[in-house]
C-alpha positions as CSV (number, residue, x, y, z in Angstrom):
1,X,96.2,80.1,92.6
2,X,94.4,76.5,93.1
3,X,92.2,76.4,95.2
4,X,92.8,79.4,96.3
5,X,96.1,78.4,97.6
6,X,99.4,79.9,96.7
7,X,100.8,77.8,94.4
8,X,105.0,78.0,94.6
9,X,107.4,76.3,91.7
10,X,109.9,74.6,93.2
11,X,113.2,74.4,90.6
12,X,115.0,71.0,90.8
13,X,118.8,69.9,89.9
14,X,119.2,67.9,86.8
15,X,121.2,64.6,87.6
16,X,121.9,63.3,84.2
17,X,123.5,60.5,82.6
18,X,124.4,60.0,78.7
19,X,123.4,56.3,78.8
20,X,120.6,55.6,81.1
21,X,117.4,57.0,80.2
22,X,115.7,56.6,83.0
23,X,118.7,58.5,85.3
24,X,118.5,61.5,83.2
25,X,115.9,62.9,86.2
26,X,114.7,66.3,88.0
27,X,115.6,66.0,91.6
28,X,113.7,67.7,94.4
29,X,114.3,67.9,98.0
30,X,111.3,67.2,99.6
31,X,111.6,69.7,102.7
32,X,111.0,72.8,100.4
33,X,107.8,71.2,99.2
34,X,106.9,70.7,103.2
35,X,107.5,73.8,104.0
36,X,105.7,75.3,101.5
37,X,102.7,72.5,102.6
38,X,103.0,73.9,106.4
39,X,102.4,77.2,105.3
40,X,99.0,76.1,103.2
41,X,100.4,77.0,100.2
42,X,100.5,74.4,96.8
43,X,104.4,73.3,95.8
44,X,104.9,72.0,92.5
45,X,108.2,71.1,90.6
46,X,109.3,72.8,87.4
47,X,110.0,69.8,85.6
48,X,112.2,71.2,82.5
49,X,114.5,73.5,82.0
50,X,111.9,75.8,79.7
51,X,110.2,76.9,82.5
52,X,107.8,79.2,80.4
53,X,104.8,77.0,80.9
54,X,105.2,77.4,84.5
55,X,105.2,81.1,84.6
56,X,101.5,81.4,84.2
57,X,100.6,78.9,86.9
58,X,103.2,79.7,89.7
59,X,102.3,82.7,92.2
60,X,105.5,82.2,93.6
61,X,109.1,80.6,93.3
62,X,111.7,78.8,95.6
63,X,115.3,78.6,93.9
64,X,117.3,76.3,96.2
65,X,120.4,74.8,96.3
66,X,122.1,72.3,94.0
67,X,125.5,72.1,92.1
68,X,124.8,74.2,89.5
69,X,123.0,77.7,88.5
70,X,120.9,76.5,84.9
71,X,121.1,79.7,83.3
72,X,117.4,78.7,81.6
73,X,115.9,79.6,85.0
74,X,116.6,83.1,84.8
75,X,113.0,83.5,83.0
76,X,111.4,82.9,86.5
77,X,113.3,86.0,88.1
78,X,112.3,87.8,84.6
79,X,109.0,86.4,85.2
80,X,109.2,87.8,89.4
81,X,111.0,91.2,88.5
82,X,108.3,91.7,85.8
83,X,104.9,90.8,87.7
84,X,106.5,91.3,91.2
85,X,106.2,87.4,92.0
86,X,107.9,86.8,95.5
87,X,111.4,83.9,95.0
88,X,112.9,82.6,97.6
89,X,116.4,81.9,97.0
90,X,118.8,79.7,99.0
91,X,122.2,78.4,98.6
92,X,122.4,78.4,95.0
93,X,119.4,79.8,94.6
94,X,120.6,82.8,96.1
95,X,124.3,82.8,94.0
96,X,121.7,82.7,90.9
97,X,119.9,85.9,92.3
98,X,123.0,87.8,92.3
99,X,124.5,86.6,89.0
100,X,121.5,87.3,87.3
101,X,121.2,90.7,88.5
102,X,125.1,91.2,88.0
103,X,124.6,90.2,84.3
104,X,121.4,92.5,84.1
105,X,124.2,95.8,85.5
106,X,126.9,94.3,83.3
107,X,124.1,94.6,80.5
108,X,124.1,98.6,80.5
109,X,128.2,98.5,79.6
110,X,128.3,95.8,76.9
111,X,124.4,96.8,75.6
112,X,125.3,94.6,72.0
113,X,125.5,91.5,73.8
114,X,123.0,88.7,75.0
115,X,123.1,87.9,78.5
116,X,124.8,84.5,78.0
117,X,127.6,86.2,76.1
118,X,127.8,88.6,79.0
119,X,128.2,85.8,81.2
120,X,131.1,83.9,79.1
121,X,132.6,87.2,79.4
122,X,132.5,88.3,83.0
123,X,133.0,84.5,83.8
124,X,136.6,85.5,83.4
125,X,137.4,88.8,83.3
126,X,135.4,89.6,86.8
127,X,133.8,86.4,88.6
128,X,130.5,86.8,90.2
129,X,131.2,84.0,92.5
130,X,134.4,82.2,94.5
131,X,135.7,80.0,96.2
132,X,134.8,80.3,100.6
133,X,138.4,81.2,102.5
134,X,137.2,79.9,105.8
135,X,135.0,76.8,104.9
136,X,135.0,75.1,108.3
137,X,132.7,78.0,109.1
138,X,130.4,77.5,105.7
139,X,130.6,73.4,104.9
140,X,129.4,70.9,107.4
141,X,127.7,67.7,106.8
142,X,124.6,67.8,108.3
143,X,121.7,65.4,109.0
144,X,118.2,65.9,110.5
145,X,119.4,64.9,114.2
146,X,119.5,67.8,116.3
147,X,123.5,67.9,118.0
148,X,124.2,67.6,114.0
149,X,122.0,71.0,113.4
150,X,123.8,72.6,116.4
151,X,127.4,71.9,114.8
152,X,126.4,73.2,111.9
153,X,125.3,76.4,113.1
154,X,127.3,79.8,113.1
155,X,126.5,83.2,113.3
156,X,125.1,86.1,111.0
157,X,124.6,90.1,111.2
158,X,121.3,91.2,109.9
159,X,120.9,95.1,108.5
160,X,117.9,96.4,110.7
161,X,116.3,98.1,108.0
162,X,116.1,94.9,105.8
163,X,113.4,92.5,104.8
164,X,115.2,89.5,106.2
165,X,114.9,91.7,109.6
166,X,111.6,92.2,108.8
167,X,110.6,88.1,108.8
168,X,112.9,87.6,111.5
169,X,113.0,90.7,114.0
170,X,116.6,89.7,114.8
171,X,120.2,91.7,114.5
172,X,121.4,88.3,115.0
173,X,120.7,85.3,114.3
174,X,122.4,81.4,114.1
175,X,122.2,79.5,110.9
176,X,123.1,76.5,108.6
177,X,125.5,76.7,106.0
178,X,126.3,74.2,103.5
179,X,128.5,75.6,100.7
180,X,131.9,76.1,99.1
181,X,131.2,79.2,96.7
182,X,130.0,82.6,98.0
183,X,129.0,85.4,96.2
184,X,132.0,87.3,95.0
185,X,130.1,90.5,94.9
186,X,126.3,91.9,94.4
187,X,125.0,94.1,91.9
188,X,124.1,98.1,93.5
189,X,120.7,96.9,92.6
190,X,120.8,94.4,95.2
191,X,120.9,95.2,99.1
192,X,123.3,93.5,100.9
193,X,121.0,92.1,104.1
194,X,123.3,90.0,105.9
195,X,127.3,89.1,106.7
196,X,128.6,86.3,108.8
197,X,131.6,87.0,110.9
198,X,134.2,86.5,107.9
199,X,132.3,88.9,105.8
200,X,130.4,86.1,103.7
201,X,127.4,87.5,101.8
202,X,124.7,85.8,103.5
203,X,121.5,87.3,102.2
204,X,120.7,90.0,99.6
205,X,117.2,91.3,98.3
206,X,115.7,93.2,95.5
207,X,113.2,95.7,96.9
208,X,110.6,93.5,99.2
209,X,109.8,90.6,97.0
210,X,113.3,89.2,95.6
211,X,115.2,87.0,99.0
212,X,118.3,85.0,98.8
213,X,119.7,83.4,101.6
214,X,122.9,81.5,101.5
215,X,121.4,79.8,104.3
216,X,119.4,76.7,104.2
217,X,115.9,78.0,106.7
218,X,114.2,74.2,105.5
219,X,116.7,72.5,107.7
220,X,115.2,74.4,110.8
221,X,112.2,74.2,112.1
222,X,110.9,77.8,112.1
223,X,108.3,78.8,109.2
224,X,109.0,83.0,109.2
225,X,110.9,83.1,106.1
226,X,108.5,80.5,103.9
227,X,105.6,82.3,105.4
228,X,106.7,85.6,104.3
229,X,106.9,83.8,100.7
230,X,103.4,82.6,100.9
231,X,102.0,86.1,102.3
232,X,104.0,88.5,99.6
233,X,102.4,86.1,96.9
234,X,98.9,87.1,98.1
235,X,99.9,90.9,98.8
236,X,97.3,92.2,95.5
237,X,94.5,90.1,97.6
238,X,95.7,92.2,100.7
239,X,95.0,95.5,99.2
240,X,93.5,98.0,101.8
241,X,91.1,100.2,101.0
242,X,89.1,102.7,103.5
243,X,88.2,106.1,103.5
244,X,91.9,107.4,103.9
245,X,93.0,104.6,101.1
246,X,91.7,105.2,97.7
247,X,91.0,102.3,95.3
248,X,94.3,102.0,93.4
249,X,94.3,100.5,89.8
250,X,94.9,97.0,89.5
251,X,95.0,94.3,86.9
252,X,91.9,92.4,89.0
253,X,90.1,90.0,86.4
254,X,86.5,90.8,86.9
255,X,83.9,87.8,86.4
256,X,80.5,87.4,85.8
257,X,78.9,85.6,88.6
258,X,74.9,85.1,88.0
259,X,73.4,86.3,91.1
260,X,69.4,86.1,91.4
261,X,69.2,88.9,94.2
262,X,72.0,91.2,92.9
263,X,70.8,94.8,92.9
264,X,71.5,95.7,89.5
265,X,72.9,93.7,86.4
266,X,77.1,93.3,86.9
267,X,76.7,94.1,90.6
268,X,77.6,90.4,91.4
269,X,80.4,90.0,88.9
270,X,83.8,89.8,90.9
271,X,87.3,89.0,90.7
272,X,88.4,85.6,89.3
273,X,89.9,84.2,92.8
274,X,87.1,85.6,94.5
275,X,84.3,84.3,92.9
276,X,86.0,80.6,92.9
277,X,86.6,81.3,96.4
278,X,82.9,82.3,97.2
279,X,81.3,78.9,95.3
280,X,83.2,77.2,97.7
281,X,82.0,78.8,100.2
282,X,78.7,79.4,99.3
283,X,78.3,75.3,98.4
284,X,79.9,75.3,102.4
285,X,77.3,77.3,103.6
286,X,74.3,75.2,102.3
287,X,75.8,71.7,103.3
288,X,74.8,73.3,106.8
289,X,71.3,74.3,105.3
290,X,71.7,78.1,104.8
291,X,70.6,79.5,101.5
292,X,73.2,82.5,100.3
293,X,73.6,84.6,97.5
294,X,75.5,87.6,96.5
295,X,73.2,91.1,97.2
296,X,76.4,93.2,95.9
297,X,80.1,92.7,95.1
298,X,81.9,94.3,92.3
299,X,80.6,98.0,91.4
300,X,81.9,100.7,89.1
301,X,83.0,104.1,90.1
302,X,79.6,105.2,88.7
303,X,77.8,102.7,90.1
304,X,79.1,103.8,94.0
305,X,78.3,107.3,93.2
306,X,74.8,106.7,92.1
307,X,74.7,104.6,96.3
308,X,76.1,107.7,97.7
309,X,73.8,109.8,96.2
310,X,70.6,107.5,97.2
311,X,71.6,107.1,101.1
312,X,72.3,110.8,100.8
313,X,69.2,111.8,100.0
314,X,67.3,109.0,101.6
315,X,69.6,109.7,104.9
316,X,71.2,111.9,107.0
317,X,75.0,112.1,106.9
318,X,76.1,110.7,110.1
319,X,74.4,107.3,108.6
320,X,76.0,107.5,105.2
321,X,79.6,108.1,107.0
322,X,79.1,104.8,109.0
323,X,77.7,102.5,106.3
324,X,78.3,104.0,102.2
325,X,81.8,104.8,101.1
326,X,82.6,107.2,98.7
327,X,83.2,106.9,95.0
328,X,87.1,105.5,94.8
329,X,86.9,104.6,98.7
330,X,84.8,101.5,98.3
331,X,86.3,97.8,98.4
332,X,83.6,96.8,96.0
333,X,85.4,98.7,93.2
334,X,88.3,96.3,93.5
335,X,86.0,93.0,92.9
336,X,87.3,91.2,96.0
337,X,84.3,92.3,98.7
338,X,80.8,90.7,98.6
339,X,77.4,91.2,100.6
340,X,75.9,88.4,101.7
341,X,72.1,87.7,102.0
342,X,70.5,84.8,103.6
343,X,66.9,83.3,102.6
344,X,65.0,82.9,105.4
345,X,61.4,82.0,105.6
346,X,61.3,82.6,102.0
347,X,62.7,85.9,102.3
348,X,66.2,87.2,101.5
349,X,67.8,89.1,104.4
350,X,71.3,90.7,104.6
351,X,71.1,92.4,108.4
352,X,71.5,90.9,111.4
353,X,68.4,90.1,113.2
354,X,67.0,87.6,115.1
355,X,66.1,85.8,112.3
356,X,70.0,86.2,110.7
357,X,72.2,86.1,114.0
358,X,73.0,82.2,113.7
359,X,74.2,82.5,110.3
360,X,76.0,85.6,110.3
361,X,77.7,83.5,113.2
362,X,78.4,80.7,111.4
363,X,79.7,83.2,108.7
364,X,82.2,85.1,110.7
365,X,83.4,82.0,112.2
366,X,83.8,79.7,109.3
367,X,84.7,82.3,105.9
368,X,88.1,81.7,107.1
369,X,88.4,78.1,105.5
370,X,88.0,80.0,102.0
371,X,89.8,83.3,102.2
372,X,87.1,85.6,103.5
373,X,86.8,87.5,106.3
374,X,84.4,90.1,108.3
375,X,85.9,92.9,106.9
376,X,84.0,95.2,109.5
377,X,83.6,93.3,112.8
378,X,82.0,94.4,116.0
379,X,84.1,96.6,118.3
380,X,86.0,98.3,115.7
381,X,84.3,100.9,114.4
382,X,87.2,103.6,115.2
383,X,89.7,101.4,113.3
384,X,87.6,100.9,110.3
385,X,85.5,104.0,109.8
386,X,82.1,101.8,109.2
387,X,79.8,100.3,111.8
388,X,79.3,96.8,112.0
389,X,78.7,94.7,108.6
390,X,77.9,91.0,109.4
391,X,77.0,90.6,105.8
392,X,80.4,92.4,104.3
393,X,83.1,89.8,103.6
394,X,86.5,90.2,102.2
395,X,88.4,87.9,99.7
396,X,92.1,88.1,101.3
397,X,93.8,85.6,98.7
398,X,94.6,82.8,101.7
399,X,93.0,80.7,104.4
400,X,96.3,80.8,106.0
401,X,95.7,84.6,106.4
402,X,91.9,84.8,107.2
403,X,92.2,82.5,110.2
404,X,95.0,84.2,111.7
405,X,92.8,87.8,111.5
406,X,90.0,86.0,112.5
407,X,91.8,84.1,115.9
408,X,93.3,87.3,116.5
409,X,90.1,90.0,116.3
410,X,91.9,91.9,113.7
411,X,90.8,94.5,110.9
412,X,92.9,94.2,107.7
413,X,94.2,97.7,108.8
414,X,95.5,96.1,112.0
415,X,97.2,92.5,110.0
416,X,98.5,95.0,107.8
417,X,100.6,96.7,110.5
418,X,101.8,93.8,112.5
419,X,102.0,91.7,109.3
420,X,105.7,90.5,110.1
């Protein structure tokens, strides 16, 4: 992430020409890239065909269309399958998907040969794509003027219990084709999500973070399915954790972040993200003349244990229930939760008093900007398990996501279930 945006590599075509060096280019369509802008998420283009340098920068890929599938780009989808990095894949991006995972099935019957020589192979013995029979359905020319868009348009069946239904919440639904090839068939790996009316493959997916479309969604003016890119990119941020939800292992970078009011050395360390995310908003929070640190944010198993044991004994249980989670039930084992404390009148406060109630105000309705939100707000006690924490924020991996919770009262529990 940048900024903690998502950042999503856009892959280009490759006009090039044997003479001209300045027309041997990348070429991007800039709608992807506004699309991906509209959804607050960062697009950048992959520039070359070793896309290796890439990989560690992009949280998420779009492969769309063009006139030719660049076998080199196969290391992003090794790159998605492997760290479960959301691609969106459309037209040809989605012809690539199913190749690839075509060559990966073909792979298990000829085990001595490299996927290229696979391909050569299959290439003529068993196509992976062909040529559309009806293409007055599939191939229209189409600019951005709206009776154009309309012509263009034809129908397609949606599998209910598919992703693509999911983003859409539609059996049917009218899109834009622009394509002569169609995939000739997809690997058992692959689900088959969506058919137009002459049986054309029109979406597949690989379990709930691998999408092609033969469609082109940038052409329209909907968001769903570019949003649904942005969000699975930030699904590690959007872990839940509560007393039913234990604290599941993750690969989290933990951070040292030098708090001056922290409880105990490494209680204010916290994940990378989070703590670039919580400068920013800290620096925020003082342009409008509140002091903040961090009281707490990232604690060990240990370290919640030896909390539960000290409100235990200090308290009786019906207090511990609402306030202290358990050891392996706390969201400050995962890094991305922080207590907040204010200074006021020379003294550091992280309640809500009198004294605190216009910046625990300002909090709740400005952490948003940078990721965070109340993680236990007023009024939903029974939803969360804890009482009210003003102080308690939540690193949720986009602003994009923390203002719609926000506008909309919502617990992460309650996002989570009416996420799509």
């Amino acid at each position: 992430m940048i900024r903690n945006k998502v950042v999503v590599g856009i892959l280009p075509t490759f006009p090039h020409s044997e003479t001209d060096p300045y027309g041997d280019t990348a070429s991007f369509v800039q709608m992807y890239s506004d699309k991906v802008k509209e959804c607050g998420g960062i697009p950048i283009g992959i520039l070359e065909k070793d896309a290796s340098f890439y990989t560690s920068i992009c949280d998420a890929y779009i492969w769309p269309g063009g006139s030719k599938v660049h076998r080199e780009f196969f290391l992003i989808l090794q790159d998605a399958i492997q760290n479960k990095k959301p691609i969106l894949g459309i037209c040809l991006g989605a012809q690539a998907i199913s190749i690839f995972f075509n060559l990966l099935e073909d792979k298990k019957k000829y085990p001595d040969l490299s996927l290229e020589e696979i391909y050569q192979k299959m290439k003529e013995e068993n196509p992976y794509l062909k040529e559309a029979e009806n293409v007055s359905i599939h191939s229209h020319i189409v600019t951005k003027e709206k009776e154009s868009i309309l012509n263009a348009m034809h129908e397609i069946t949606i599998q209910k219990n598919s992703l693509l239904y999911q983003i859409y919440q539609t059996e049917k639904m009218n899109v834009v084709s622009l394509h002569t090839i169609t995939i000739a068939h997809a690997s058992a790996d692959l689900m088959i999500s969506a058919k137009s009316s002459d049986g054309v493959i029109e979406a597949i997916e690989y379990q709930d973070f691998i999408l092609g479309v033969q469609f082109h969604p940038e052409i329209l003016p909907d968001l769903q399915i570019f949003e649904w890119l942005l969000e699975t990119a930030c699904r590690k941020y959007l872990l839940l954790v509560n007393k039913k939800e234990k604290v599941q292992k993750q690969d989290f970078l933990i951070v040292h972040y030098d708090s001056t009011i922290a409880e105990s050395l490494g209680q204010s360390d916290m994940e990378l993200n989070t703590k670039e995310a919580w400068l920013s908003l800290q620096a925020f929070l003082q342009s409008h003349g509140f002091i903040v640190d961090v009281n707490s944010a990232y604690r060990s198993s240990q370290v919640q244990q030896e909390i539960w044991d000290f409100y235990l004994n200090k308290y009786n249980d019906d207090y511990v229930q609402k306030y202290v989670a358990k050891p392996g039930f706390s969201e400050h084992e995962t890094g991305l939760a922080i207590d907040v404390s204010v200074k006021v009148n020379e003294k550091w406060m992280d309640e809500e008093t009198d004294q605190t109630a216009e910046f625990f105000t300002f909090l709740a309705q400005n952490a948003w900007q940078f990721g965070f939100i109340i993680r236990y707000p007023k009024g939903k006690e029974e939803v969360t398990g804890y009482s009210y924490e003003p102080w308690h924020i939540r690193y949720v991996g986009s602003s994009k996501i923390a203002k719609k919770i926000m506008e909309n009262h919502l617990t992460l529990e309650e996002y989570l279930e009416r996420k799509f």
